[in-house]
C-alpha positions as CSV (number, residue, x, y, z in Angstrom):
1,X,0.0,0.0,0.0
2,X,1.3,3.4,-1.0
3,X,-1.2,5.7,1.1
4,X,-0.3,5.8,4.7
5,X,-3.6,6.1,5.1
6,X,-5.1,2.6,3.8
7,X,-1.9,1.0,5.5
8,X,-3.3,2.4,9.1
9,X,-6.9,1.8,8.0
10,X,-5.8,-2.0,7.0
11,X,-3.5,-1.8,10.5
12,X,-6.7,-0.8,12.8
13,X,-9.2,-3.8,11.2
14,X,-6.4,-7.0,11.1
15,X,-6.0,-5.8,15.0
16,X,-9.7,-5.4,15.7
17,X,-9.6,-9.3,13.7
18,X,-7.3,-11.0,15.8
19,X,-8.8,-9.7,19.0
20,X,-11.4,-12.3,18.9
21,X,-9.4,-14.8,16.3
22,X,-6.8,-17.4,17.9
23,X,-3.6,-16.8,17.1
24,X,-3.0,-19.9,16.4
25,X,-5.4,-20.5,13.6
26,X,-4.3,-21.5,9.8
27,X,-5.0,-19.0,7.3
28,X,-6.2,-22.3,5.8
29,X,-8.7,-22.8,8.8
30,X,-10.0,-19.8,8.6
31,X,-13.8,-19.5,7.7
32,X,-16.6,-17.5,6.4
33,X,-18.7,-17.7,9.7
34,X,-15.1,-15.9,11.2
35,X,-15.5,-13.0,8.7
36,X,-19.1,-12.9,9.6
37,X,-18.5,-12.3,13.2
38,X,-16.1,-9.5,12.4
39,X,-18.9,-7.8,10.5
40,X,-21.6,-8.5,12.9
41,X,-19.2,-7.3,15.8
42,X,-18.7,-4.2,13.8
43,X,-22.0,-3.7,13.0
44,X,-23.3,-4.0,16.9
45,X,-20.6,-1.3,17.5
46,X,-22.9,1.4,15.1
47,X,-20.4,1.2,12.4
48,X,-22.4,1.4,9.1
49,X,-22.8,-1.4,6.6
50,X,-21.0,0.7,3.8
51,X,-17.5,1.1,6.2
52,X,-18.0,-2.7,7.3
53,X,-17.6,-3.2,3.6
54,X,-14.7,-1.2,2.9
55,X,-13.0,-2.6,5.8
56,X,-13.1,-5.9,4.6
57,X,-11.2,-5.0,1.4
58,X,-7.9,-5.0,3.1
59,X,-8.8,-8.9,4.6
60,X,-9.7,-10.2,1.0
61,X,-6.6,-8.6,-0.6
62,X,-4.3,-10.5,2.3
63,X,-6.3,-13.5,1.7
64,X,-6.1,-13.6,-2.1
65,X,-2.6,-12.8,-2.3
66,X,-1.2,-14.9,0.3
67,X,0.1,-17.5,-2.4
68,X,2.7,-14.8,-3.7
69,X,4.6,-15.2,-0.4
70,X,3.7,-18.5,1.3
71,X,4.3,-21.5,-1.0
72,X,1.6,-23.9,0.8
73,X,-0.9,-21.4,0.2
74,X,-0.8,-21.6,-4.0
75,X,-3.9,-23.7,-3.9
76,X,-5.4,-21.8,-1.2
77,X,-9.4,-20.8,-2.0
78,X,-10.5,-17.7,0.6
79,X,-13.8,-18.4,2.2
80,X,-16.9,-16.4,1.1
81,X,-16.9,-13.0,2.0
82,X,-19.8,-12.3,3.7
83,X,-21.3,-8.7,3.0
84,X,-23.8,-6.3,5.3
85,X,-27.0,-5.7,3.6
86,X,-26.5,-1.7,2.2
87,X,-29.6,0.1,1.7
88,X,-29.8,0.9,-1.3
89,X,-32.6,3.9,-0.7
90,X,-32.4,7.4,-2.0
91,X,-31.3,10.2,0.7
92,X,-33.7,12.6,0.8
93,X,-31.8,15.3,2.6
94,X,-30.9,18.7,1.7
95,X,-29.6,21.6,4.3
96,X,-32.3,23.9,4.8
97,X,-31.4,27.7,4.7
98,X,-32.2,28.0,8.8
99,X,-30.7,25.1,9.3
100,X,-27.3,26.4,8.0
101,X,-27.4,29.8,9.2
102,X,-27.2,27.6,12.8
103,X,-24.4,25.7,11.7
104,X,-22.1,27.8,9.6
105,X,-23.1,30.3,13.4
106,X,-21.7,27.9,15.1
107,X,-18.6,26.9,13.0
108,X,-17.8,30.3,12.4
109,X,-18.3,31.6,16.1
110,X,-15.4,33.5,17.8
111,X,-13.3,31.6,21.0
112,X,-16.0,30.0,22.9
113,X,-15.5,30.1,26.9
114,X,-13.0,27.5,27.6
115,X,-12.0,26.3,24.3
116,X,-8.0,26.1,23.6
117,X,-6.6,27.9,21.4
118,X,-6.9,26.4,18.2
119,X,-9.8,25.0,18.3
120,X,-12.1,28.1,16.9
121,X,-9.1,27.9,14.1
122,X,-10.6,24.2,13.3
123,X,-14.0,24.9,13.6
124,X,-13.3,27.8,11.4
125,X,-11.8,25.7,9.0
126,X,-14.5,23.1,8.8
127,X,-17.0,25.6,8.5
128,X,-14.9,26.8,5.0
129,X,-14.7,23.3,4.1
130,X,-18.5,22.5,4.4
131,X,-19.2,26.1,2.4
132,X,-16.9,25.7,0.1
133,X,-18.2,21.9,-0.6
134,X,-21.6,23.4,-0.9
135,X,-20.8,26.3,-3.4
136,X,-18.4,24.1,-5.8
137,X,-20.8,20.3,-6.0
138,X,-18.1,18.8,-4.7
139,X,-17.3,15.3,-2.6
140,X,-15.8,16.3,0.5
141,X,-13.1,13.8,-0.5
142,X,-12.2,16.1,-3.7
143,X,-12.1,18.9,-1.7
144,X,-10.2,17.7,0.6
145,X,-7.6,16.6,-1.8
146,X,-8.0,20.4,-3.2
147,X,-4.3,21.7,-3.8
148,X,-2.7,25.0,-3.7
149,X,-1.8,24.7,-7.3
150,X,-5.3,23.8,-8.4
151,X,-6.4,27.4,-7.6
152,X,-5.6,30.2,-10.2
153,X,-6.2,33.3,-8.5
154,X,-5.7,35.2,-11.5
155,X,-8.5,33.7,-13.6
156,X,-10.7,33.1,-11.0
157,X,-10.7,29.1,-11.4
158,X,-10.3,26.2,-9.3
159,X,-9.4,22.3,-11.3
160,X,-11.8,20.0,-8.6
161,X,-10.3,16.5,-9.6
162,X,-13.0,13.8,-9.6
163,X,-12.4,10.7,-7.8
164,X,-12.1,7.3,-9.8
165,X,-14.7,4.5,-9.4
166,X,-15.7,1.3,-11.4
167,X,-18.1,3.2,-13.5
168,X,-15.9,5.7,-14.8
169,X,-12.5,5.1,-16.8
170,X,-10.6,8.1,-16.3
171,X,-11.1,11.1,-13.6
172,X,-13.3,13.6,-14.2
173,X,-11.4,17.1,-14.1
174,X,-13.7,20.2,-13.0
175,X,-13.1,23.6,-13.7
176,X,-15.2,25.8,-11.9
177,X,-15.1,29.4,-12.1
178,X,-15.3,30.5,-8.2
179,X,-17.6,32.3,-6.7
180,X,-16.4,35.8,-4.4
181,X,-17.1,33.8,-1.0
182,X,-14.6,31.0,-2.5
183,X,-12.1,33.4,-3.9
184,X,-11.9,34.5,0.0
185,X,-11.9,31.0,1.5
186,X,-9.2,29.9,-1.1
187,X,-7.1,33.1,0.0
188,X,-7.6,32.8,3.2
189,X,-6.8,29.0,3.2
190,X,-3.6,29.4,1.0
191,X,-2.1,31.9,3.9
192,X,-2.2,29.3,6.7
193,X,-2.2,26.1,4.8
194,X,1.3,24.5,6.0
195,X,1.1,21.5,3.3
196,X,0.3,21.5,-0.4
197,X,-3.3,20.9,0.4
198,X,-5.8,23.7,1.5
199,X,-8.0,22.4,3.5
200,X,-5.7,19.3,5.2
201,X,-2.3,18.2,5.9
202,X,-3.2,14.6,4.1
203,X,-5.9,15.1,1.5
204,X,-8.1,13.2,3.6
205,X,-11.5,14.5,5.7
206,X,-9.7,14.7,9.8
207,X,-11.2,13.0,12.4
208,X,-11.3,16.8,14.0
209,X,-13.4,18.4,11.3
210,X,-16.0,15.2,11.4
211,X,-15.7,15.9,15.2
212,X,-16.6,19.7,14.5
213,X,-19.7,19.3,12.4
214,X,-21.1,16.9,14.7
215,X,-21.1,19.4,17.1
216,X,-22.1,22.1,14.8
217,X,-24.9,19.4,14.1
218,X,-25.7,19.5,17.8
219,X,-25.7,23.4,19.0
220,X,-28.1,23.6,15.7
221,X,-30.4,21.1,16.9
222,X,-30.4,18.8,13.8
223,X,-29.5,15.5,12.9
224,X,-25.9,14.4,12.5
225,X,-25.7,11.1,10.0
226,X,-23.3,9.2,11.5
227,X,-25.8,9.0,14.1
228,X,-28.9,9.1,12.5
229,X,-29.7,7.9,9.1
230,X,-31.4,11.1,7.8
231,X,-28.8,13.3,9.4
232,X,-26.5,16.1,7.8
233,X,-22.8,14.9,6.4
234,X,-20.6,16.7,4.4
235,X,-21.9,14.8,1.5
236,X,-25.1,16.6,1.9
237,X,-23.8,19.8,0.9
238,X,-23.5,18.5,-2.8
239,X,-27.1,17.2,-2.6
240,X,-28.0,20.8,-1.2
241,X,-26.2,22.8,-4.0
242,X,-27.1,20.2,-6.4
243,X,-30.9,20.6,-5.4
244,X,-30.9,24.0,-5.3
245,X,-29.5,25.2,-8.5
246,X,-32.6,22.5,-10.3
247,X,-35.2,23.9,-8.3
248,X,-34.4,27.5,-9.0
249,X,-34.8,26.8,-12.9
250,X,-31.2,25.6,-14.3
251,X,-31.1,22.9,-16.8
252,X,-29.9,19.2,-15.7
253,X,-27.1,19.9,-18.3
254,X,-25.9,22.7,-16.9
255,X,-25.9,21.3,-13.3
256,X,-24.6,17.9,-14.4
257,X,-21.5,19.6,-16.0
258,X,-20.7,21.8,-12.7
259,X,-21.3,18.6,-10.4
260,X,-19.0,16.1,-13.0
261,X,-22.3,14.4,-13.8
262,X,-21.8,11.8,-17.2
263,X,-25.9,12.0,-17.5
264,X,-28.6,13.7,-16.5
265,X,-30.3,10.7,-15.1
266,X,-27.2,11.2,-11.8
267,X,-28.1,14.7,-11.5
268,X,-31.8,13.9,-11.0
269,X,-30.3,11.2,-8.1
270,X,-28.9,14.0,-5.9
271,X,-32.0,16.1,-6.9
272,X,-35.1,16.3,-4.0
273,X,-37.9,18.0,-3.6
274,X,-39.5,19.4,-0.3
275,X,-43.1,20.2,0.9
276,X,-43.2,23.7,-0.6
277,X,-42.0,22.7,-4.4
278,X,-45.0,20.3,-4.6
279,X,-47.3,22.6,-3.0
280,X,-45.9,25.1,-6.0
281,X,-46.3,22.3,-8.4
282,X,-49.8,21.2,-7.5
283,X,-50.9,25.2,-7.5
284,X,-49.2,25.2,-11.5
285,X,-51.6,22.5,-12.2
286,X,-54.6,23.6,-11.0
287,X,-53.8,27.2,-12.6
288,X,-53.0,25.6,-15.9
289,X,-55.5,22.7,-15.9
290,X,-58.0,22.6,-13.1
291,X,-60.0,25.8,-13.0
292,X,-61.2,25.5,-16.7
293,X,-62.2,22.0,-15.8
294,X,-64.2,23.8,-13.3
295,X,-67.0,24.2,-15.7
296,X,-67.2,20.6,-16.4
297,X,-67.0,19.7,-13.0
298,X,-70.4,22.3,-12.6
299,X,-72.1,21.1,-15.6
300,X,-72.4,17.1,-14.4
């Protein structure tokens, strides 16, 4: 492994493996019902089913490479993986405009009482993170990977590299023109930044800003979704953005092209609607087609 952090991801799940496996097992010995009470272990702990399955990638990869370093193993078949059931259902969850004036007041906040010293410097920082996710369409993890030379100050763009999945062949590479609120977030980030990355030191989301918008969550009395399955994430700040650039009139293409969408059939994914649009749309159809058919209704 190359990224130091899959090698401390892979390091924290063979421990948590071996906790309740004997050491002196066989690789050869070892079975599917074994994996399955790693997962169901995890999954009692609250962990959800989509981390249980990315933290049995690093187990499969040991098992079905074992044969390039121990000879007895060339014959070697792993056991079934067993997988935790992922829901499969739509999010329907945007971030309300109340609902972040409360949390961007709370990330952005002066020194509370008895907070160290840089901790409004974090929260500050994960506020601009989350705002700037929410103004650009952007994965957290993209942002987070955001680099001080993917920012031209001059032009007024920033180069938001997609990540790479199964479904696409090659990364998608973004250029957006930035807004005045991310022209001062990039500035301001590129002063302190003390790596090449603006946001991190890694590339990668810190425990510390997860820590910060739960809290945010909290102090704005909503619903945090690593503790509730309709709660706010990072991630939801695309959905937002995404949902409300459709809903105030611009075209899927448009919005698909901004967001690093291949169709328009993924835009409409991360697009939701809310109480008031289909109030709005059931008043459009009974202005349009329902009070002429008031005379028909009055002549039967």
């Amino acid at each position: 492994m190359t990224s130091s952090h899959d090698r401390a991801r892979a390091k924290r799940v063979y421990e948590y493996l071996f906790q309740f496996i004997s050491s002196r097992i066989r690789v050869s010995e070892l079975k599917t019902i074994h994996l399955q009470e790693y997962v169901d272990r995890r999954m009692k702990d609250g962990v959800s089913a989509q981390t249980v399955t990315r933290e049995l990638v690093p187990i499969v990869s040991a098992l079905k490479s074992g044969y390039k370093y121990f000879e007895s193993l060339d014959d070697y078949q792993p056991p079934r993986i067993p997988r935790p059931k992922v829901s499969k259902t739509k999010k329907e969850r945007v971030i309300s405009q109340a609902e972040q004036d409360r949390i961007f007041g709370y990330l952005f906040s002066p020194r509370f009482e008895n907070e160290l010293k840089q901790e409004p410097d974090t929260r500050r920082r994960t506020g601009q993170f989350l705002l700037f996710c929410l103004l650009s369409l952007s994965r957290p993890g993209e942002i987070a990977a955001l680099k001080k030379i993917d920012v031209d100050l001059d032009s007024g763009i920033v180069s938001i590299t997609g990540r790479k999945s199964r479904y696409t062949a090659t990364q998608i590479v973004r250029r957006l023109k930035m807004s005045a609120t991310m022209i001062q977030i990039i500035e301001e980030r590129a002063k302190l930044a003390n790596s090449d990355y603006l946001f991190t030191r890694s590339g990668y989301v810190t425990p510390k800003m997860y820590l910060y918008l739960r809290k945010a969550c909290e102090a704005a009395g909503v619903k945090y979704s690593r503790t509730e399955p309709d709660g706010i994430s990072f991630h939801t700040a695309r959905h937002t953005g995404i949902t409300t650039l459709v809903q105030s009139g611009m075209d899927l293409k448009t919005v698909g092209k901004m967001a690093g969408h291949s169709d328009s059939q993924m835009t409409l994914y991360y697009t939701h609607t809310n109480a008031e649009m289909v109030n709005r749309a059931a008043d459009i159809l009974e202005q349009k087609m329902g009070r002429n058919s008031g005379n028909y209704l009055r002549g039967s």
